[in-house]
KOLZAMI-784910 format. One record per residue (C-alpha): residue number from 0; residue in one letter; x negated, y, z negated. Coordinates in steps of 0.02 Angstrom, whole numbers, padded with zeros to 5 digits. Layout:
N
<rec><k>NUM</k><r>A</r><X>X</X><Y>Y</Y><Z>Z</Z></rec>
...
% end
This chain:
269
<rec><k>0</k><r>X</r><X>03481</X><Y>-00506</Y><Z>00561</Z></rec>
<rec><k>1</k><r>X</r><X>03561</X><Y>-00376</Y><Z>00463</Z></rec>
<rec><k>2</k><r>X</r><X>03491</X><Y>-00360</Y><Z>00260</Z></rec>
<rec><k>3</k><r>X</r><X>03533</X><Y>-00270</Y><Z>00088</Z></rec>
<rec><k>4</k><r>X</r><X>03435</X><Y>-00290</Y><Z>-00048</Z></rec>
<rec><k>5</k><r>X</r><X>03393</X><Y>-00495</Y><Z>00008</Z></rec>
<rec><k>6</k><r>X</r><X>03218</X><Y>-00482</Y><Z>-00073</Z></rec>
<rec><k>7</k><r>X</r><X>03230</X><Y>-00648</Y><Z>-00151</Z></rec>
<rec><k>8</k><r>X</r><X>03290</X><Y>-00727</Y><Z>00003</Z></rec>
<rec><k>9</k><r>X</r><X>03243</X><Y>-00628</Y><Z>00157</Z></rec>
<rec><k>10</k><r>X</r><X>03057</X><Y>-00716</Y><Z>00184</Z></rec>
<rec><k>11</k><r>X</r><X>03158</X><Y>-00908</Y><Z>00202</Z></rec>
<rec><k>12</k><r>X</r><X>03288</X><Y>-00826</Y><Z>00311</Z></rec>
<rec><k>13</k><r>X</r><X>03164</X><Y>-00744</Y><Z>00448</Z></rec>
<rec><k>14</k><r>X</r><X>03037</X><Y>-00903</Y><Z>00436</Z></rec>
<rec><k>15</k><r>X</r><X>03180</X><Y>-01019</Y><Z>00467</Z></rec>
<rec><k>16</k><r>X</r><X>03192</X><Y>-00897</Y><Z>00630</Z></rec>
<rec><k>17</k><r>X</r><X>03012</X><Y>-00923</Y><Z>00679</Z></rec>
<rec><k>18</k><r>X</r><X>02996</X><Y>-01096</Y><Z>00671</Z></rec>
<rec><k>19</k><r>X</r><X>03132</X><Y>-01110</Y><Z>00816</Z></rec>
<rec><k>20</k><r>X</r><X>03043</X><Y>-01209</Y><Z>00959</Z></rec>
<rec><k>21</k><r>X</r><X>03104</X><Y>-01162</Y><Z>01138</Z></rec>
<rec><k>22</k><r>X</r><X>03056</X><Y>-01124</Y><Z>01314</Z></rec>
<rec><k>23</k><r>X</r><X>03118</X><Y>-00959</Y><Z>01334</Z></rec>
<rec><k>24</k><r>X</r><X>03075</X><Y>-00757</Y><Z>01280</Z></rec>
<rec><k>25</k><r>X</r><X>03161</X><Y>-00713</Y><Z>01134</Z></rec>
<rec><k>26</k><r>X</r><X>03136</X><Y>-00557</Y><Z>01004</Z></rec>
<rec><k>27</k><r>X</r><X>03214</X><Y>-00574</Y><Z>00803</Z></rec>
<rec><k>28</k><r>X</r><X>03298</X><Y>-00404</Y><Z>00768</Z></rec>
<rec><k>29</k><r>X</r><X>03302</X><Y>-00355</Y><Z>00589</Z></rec>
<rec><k>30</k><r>X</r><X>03399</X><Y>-00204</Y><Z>00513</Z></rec>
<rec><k>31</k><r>X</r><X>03379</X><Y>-00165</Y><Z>00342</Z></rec>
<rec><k>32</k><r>X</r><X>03522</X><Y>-00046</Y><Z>00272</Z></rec>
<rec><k>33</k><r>X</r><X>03423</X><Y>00052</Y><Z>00142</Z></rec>
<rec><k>34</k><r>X</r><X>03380</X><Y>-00110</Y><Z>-00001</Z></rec>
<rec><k>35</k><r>X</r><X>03364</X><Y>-00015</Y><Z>-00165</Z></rec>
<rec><k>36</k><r>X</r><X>03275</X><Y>-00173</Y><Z>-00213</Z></rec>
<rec><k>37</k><r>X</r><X>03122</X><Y>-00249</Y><Z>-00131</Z></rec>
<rec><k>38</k><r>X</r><X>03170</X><Y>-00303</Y><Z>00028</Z></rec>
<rec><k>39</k><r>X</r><X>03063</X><Y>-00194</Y><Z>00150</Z></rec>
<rec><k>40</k><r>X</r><X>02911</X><Y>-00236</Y><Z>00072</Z></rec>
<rec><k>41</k><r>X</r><X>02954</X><Y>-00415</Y><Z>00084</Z></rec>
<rec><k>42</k><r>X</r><X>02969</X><Y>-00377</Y><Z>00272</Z></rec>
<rec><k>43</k><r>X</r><X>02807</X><Y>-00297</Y><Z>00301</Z></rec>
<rec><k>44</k><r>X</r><X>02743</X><Y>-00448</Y><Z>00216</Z></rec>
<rec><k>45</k><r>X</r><X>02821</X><Y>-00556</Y><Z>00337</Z></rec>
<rec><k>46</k><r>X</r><X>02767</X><Y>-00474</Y><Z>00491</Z></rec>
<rec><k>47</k><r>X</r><X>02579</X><Y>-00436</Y><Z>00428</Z></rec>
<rec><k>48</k><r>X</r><X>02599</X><Y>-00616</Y><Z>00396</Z></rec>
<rec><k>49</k><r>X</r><X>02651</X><Y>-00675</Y><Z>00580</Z></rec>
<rec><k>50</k><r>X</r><X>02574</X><Y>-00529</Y><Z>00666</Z></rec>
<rec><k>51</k><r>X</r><X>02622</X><Y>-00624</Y><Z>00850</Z></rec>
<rec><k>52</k><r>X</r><X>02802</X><Y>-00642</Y><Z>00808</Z></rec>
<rec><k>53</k><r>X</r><X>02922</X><Y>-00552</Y><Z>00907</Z></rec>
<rec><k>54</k><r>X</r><X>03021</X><Y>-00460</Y><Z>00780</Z></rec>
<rec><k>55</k><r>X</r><X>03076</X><Y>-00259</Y><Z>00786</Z></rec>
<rec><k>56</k><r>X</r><X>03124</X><Y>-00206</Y><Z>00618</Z></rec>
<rec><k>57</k><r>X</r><X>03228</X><Y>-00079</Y><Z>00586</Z></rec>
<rec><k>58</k><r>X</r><X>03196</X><Y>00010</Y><Z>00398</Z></rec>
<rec><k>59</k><r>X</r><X>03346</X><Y>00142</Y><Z>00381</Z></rec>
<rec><k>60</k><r>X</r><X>03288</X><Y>00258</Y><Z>00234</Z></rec>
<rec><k>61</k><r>X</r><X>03487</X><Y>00302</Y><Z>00214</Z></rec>
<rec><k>62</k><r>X</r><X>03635</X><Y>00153</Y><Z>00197</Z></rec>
<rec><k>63</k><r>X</r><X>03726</X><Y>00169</Y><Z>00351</Z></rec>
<rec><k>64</k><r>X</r><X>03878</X><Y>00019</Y><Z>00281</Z></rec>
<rec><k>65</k><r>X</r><X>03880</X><Y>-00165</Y><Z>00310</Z></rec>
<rec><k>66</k><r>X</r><X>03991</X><Y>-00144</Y><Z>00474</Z></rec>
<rec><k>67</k><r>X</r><X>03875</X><Y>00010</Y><Z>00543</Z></rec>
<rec><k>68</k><r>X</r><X>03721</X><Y>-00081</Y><Z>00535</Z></rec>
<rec><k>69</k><r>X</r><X>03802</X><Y>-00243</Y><Z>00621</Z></rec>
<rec><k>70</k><r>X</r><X>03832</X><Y>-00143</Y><Z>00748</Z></rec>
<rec><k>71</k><r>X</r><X>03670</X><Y>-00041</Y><Z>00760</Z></rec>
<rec><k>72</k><r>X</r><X>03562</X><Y>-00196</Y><Z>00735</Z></rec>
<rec><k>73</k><r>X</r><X>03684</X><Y>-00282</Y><Z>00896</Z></rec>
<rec><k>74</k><r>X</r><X>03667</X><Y>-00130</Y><Z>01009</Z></rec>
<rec><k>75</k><r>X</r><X>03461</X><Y>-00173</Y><Z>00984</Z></rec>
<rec><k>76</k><r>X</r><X>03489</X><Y>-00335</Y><Z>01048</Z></rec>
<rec><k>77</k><r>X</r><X>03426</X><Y>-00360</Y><Z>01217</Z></rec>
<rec><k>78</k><r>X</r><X>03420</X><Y>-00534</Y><Z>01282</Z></rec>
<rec><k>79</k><r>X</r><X>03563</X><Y>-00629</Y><Z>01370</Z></rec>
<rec><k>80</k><r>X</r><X>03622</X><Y>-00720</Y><Z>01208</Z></rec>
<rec><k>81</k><r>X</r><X>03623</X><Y>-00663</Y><Z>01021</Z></rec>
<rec><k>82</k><r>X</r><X>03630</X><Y>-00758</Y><Z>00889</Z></rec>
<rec><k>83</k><r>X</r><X>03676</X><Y>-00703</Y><Z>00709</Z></rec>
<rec><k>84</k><r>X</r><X>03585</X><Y>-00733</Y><Z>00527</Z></rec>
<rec><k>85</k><r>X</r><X>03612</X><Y>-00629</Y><Z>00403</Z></rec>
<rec><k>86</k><r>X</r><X>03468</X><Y>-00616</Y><Z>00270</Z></rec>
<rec><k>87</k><r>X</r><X>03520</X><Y>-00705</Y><Z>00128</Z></rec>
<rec><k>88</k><r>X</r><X>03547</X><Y>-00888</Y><Z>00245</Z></rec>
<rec><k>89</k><r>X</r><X>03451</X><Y>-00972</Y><Z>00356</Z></rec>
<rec><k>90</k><r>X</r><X>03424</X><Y>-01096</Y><Z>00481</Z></rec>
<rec><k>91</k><r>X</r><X>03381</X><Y>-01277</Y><Z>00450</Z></rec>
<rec><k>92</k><r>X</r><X>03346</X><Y>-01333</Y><Z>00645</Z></rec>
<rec><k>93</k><r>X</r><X>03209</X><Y>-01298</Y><Z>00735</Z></rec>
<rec><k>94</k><r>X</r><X>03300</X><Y>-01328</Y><Z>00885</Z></rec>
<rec><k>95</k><r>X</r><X>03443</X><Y>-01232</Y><Z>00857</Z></rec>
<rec><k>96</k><r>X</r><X>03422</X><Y>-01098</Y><Z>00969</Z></rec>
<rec><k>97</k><r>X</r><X>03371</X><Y>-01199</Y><Z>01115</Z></rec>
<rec><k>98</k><r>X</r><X>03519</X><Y>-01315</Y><Z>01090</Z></rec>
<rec><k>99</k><r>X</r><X>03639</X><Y>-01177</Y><Z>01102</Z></rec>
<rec><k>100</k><r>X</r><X>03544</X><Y>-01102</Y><Z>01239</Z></rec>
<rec><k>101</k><r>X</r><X>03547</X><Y>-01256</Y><Z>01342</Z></rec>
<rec><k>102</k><r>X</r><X>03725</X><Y>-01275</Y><Z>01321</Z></rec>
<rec><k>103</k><r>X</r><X>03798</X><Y>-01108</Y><Z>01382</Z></rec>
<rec><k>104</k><r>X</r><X>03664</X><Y>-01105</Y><Z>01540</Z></rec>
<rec><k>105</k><r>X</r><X>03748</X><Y>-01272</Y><Z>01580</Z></rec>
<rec><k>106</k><r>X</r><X>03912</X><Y>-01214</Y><Z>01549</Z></rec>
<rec><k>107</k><r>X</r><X>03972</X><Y>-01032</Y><Z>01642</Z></rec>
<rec><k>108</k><r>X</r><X>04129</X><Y>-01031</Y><Z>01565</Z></rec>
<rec><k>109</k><r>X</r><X>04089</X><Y>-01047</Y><Z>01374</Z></rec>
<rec><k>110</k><r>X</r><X>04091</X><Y>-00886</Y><Z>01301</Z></rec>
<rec><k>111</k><r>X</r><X>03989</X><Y>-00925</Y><Z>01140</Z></rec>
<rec><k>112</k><r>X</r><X>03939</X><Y>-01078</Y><Z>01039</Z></rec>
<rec><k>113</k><r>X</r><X>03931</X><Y>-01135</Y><Z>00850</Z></rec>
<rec><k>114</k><r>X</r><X>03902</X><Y>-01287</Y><Z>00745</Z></rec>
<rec><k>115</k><r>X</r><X>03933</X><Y>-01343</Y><Z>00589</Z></rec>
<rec><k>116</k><r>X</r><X>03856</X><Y>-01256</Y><Z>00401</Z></rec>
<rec><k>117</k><r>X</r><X>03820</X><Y>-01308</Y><Z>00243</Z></rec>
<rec><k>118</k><r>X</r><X>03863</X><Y>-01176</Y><Z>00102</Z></rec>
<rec><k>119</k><r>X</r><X>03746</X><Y>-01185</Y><Z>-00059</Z></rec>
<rec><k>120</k><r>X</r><X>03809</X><Y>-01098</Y><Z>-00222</Z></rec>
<rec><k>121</k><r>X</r><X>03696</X><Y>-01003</Y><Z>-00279</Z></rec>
<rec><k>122</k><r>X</r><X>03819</X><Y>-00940</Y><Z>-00429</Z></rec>
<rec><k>123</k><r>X</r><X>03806</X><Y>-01126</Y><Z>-00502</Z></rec>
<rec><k>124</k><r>X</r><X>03630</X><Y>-01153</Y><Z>-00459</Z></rec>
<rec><k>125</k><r>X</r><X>03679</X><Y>-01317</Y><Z>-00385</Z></rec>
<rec><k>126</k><r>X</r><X>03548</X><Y>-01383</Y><Z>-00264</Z></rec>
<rec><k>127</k><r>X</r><X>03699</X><Y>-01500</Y><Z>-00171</Z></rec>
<rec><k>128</k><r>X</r><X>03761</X><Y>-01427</Y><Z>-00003</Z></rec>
<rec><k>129</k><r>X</r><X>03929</X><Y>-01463</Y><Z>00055</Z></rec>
<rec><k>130</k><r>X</r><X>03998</X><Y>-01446</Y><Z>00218</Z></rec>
<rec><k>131</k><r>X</r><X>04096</X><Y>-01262</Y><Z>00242</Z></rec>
<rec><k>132</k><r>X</r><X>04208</X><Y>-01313</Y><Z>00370</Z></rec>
<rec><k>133</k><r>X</r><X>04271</X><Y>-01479</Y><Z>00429</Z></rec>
<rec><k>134</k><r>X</r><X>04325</X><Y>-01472</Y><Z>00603</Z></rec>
<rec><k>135</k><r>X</r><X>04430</X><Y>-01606</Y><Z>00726</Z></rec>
<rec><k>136</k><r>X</r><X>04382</X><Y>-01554</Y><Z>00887</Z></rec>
<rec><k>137</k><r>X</r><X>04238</X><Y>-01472</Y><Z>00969</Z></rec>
<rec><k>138</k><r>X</r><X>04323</X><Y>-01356</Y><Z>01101</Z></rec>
<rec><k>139</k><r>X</r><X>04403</X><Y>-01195</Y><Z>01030</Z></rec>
<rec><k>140</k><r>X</r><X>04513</X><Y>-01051</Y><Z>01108</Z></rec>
<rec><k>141</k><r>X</r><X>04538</X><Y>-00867</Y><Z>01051</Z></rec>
<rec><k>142</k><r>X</r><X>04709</X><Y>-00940</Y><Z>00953</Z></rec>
<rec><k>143</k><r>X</r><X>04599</X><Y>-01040</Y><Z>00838</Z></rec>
<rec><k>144</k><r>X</r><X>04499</X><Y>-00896</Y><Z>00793</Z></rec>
<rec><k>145</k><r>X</r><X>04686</X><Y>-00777</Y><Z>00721</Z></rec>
<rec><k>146</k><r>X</r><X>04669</X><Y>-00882</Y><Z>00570</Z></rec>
<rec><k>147</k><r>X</r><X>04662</X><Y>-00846</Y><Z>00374</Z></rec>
<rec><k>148</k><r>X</r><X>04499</X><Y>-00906</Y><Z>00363</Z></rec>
<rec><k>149</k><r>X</r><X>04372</X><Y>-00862</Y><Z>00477</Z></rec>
<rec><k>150</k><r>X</r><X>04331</X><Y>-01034</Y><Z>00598</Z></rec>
<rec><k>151</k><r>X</r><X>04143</X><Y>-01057</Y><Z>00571</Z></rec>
<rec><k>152</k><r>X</r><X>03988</X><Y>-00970</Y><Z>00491</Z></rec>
<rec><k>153</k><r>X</r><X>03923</X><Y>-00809</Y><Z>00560</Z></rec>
<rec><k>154</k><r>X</r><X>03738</X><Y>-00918</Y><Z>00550</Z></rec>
<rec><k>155</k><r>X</r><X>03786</X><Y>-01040</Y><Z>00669</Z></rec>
<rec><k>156</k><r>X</r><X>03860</X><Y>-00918</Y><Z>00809</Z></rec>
<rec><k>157</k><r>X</r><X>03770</X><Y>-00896</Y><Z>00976</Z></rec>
<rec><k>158</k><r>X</r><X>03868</X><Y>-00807</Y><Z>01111</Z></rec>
<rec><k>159</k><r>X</r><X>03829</X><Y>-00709</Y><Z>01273</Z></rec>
<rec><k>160</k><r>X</r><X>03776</X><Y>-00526</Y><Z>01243</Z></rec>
<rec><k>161</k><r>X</r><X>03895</X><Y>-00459</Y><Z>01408</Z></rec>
<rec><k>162</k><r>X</r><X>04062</X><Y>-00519</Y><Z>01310</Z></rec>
<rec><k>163</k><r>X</r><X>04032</X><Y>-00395</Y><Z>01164</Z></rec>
<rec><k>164</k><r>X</r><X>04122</X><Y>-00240</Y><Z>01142</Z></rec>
<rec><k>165</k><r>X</r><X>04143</X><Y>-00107</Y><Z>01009</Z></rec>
<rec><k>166</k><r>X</r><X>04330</X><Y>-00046</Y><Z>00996</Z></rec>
<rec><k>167</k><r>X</r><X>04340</X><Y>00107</Y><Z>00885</Z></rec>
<rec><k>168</k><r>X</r><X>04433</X><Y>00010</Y><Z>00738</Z></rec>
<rec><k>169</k><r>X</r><X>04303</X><Y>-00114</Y><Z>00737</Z></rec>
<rec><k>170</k><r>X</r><X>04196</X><Y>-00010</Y><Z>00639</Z></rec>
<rec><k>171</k><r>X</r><X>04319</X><Y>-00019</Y><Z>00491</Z></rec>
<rec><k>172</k><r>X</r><X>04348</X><Y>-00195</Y><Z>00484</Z></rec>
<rec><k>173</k><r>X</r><X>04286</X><Y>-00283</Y><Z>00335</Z></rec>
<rec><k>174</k><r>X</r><X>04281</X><Y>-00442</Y><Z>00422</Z></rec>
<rec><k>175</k><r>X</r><X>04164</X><Y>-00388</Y><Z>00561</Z></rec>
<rec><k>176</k><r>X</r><X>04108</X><Y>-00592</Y><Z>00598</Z></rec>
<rec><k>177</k><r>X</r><X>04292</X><Y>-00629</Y><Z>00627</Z></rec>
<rec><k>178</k><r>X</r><X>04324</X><Y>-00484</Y><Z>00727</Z></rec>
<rec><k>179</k><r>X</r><X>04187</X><Y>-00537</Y><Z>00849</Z></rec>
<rec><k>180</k><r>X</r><X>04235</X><Y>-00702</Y><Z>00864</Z></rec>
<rec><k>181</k><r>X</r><X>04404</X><Y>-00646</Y><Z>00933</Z></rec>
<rec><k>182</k><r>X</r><X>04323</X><Y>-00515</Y><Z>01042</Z></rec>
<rec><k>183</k><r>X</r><X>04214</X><Y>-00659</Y><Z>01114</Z></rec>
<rec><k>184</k><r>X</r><X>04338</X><Y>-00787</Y><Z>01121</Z></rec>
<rec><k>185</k><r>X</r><X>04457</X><Y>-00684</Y><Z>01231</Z></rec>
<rec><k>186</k><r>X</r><X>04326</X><Y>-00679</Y><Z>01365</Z></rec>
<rec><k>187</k><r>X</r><X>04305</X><Y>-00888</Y><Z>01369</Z></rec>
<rec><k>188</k><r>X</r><X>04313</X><Y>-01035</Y><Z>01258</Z></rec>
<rec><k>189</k><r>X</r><X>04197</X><Y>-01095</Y><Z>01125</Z></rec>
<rec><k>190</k><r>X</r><X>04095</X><Y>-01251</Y><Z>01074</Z></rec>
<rec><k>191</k><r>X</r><X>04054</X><Y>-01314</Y><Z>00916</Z></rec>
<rec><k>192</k><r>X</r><X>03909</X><Y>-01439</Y><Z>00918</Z></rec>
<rec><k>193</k><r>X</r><X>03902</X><Y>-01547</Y><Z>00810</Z></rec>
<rec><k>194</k><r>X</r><X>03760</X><Y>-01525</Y><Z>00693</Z></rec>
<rec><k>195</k><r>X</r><X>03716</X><Y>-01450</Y><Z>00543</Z></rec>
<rec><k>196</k><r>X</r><X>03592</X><Y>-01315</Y><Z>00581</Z></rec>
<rec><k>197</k><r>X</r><X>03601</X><Y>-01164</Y><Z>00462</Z></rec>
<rec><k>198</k><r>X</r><X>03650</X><Y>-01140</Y><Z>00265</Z></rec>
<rec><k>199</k><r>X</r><X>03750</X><Y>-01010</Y><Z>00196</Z></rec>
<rec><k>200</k><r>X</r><X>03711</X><Y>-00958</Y><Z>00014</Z></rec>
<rec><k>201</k><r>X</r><X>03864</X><Y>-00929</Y><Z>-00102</Z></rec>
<rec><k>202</k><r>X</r><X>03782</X><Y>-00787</Y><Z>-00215</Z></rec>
<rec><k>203</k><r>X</r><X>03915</X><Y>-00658</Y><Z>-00239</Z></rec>
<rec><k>204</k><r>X</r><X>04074</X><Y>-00691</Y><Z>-00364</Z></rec>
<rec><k>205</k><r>X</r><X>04234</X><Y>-00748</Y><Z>-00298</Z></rec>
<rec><k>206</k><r>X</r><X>04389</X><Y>-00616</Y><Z>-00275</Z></rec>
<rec><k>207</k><r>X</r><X>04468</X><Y>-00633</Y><Z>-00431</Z></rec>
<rec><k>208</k><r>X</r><X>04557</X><Y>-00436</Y><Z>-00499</Z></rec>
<rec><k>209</k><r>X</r><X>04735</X><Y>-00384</Y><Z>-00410</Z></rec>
<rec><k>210</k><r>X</r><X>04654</X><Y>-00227</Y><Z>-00337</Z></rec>
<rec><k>211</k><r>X</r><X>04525</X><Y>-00318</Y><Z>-00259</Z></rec>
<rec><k>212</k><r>X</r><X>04643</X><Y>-00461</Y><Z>-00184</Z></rec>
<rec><k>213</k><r>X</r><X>04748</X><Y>-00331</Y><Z>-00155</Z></rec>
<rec><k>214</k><r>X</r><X>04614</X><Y>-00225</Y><Z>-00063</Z></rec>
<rec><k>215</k><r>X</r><X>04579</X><Y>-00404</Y><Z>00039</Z></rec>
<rec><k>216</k><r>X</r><X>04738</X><Y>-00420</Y><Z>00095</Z></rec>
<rec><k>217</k><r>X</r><X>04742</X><Y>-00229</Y><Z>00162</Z></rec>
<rec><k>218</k><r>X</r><X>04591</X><Y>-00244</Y><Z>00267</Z></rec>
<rec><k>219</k><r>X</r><X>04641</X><Y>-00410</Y><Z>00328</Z></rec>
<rec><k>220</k><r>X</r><X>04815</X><Y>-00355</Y><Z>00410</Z></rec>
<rec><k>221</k><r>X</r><X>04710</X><Y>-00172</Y><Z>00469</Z></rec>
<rec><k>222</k><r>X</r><X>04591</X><Y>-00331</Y><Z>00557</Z></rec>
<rec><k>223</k><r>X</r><X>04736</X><Y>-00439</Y><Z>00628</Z></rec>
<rec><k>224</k><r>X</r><X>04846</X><Y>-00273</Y><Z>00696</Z></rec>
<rec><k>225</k><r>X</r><X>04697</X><Y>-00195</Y><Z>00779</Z></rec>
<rec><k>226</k><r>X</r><X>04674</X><Y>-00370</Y><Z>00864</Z></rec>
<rec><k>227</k><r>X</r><X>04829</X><Y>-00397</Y><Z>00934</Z></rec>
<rec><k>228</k><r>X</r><X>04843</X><Y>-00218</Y><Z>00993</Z></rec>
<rec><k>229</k><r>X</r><X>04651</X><Y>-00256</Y><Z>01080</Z></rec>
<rec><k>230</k><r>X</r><X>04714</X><Y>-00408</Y><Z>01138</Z></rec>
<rec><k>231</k><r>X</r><X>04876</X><Y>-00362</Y><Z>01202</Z></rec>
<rec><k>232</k><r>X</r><X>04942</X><Y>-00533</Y><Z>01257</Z></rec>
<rec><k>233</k><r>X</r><X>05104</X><Y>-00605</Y><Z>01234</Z></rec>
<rec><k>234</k><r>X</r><X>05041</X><Y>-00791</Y><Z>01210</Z></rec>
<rec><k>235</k><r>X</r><X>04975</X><Y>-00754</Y><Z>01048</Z></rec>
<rec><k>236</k><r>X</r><X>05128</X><Y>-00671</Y><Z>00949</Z></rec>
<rec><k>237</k><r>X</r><X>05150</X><Y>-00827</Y><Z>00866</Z></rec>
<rec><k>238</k><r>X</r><X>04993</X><Y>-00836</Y><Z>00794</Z></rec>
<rec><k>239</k><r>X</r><X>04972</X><Y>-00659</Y><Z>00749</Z></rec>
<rec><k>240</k><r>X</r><X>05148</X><Y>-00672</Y><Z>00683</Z></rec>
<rec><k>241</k><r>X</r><X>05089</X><Y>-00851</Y><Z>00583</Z></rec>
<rec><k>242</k><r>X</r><X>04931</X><Y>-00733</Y><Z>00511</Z></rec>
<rec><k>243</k><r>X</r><X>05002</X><Y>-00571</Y><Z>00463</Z></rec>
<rec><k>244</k><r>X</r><X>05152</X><Y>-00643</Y><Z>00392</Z></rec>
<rec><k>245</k><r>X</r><X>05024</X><Y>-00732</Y><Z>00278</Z></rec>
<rec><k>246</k><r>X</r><X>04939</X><Y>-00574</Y><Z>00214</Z></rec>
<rec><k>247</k><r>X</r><X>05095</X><Y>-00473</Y><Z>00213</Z></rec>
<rec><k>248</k><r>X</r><X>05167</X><Y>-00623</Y><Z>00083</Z></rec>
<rec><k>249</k><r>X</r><X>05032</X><Y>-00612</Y><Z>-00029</Z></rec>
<rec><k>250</k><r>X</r><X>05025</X><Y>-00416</Y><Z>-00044</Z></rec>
<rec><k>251</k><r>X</r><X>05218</X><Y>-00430</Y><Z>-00081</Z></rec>
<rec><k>252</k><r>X</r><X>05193</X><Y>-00560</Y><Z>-00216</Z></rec>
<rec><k>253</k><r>X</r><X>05034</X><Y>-00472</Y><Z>-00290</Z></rec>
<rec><k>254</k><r>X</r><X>05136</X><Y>-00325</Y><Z>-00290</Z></rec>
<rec><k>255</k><r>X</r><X>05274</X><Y>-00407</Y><Z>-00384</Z></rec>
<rec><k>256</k><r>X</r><X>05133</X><Y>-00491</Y><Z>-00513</Z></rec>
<rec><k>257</k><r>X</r><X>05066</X><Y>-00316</Y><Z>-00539</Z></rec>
<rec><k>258</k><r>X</r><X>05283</X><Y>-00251</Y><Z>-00587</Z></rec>
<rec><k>259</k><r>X</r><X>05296</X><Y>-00375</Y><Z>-00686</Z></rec>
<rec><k>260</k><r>X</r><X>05115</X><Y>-00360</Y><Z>-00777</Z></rec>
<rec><k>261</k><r>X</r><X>05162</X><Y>-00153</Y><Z>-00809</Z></rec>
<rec><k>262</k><r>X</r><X>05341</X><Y>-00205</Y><Z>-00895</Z></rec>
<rec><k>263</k><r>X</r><X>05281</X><Y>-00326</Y><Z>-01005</Z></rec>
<rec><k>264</k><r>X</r><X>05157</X><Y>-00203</Y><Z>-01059</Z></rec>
<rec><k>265</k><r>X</r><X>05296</X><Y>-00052</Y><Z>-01072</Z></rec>
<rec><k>266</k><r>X</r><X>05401</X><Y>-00159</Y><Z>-01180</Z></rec>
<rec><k>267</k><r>X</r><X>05253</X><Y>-00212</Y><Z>-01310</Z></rec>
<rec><k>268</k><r>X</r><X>05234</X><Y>-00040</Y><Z>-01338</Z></rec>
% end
């Protein structure tokens, strides 16, 4: 569980990880990037609070970056299996950790597993949750993962620890969920189950300036290049071609918005 300045939501998010029920050792790994708000002592709290529980927190007095602290806080995983929350959802299953679990030590040559998310938007204060994906299968390849939007939540993702790796451009990504999944994925198939199991809050505005979609864009085709270079296989041109052409059309016609935008305010003058 990585966090930044989650103090209103952090204490649902870890006890949603505490009341998992299984029959295996497992530790919660929590990395707090440097909250300016007050998230660590909402931690301390927590853990005074369940002073059994199995969690190693991680209180960085300077902000290391969203991606550097994924990575730090996934290095200090240990077990066989991780499985991602980030500090502003949570899980809604007490069995959602053995469920996955069970799964992938039935089935060698699934590489990770997922189910299905509810998102609740927190902008609109709305108390309905609607589904975040709708899906028509349950078995997934690395193809269905070079896609314009990323194929399931980063809450509902368990996969095996040996498949993950750490590329030098992965750092940079903005994406880093999606970048995983691929990296996973490439190694063996996944499974979605289908349940409902975790909640994603919607608390941050949409993209809505050209800089910022056009910032979007950017990182997305720096995500989908440095993939297909990682990936290096032939079979999946088309859908790298299918992706990047999509991000490459949207810069152009932002671009074009933006010349026309600039004209329209040269000739006023």
């Amino acid at each position: 569980m990585i966090t930044y300045n989650h103090s209103q939501y952090i204490e649902e998010a870890i006890e949603s990880i505490l009341r998992q029920e299984v029959t295996f050792d497992w530790e919660l790994v929590v990395s707090n990037d440097a909250s300016t708000d007050n998230t660590h002592e909402k931690i301390t709290q927590i853990i005074e609070k369940y002073p059994q529980a199995p969690i190693r927190y991680f209180n960085h007095t300077s902000n290391l970056g969203m991606m550097n602290n994924f990575i730090f806080a996934l290095k200090e995983c240990t077990g066989t299996y991780i499985a991602l929350c980030e500090g502003d959802d949570y899980w809604t299953d007490a069995r959602k950790l053995k469920l996955q679990v069970d799964f992938l030590e039935s089935k060698p040559e699934f590489a990770g597993v997922f189910h299905n998310t509810v998102f609740k938007d927190e902008i609109s204060e709305s108390a309905e949750l609607n589904n975040w994906r709708s899906y028509q299968k349950s078995k997934f390849g690395i193809e269905d993962t070079i896609s314009k939007v990323s194929l399931f939540h980063t809450s509902s993702f368990l996969f095996r620890k040996k498949f993950m790796d750490y590329p030098d451009w992965f750092k940079n990504v903005q994406s880093g969920d999606m970048a995983l999944f691929s990296i996973v994925a490439s190694r063996g198939p996944l499974y979605r189950i289908d349940k409902e199991m975790s909640v994603y809050r919607k608390n941050t505005g949409g993209i809505t300036s050209t800089i910022q979609l056009k910032g979007y864009h950017k990182k997305r085709l720096y995500l989908f290049h440095n993939l297909k270079r990682y990936l290096n296989r032939s079979d999946l041109d088309p859908h790298f071609k299918s992706v990047l052409g999509y991000h490459k059309n949207e810069l152009a016609a932002l671009r074009k918005r933006n010349l026309k935008q600039k004209l329209k305010r040269l000739f006023k003058k």
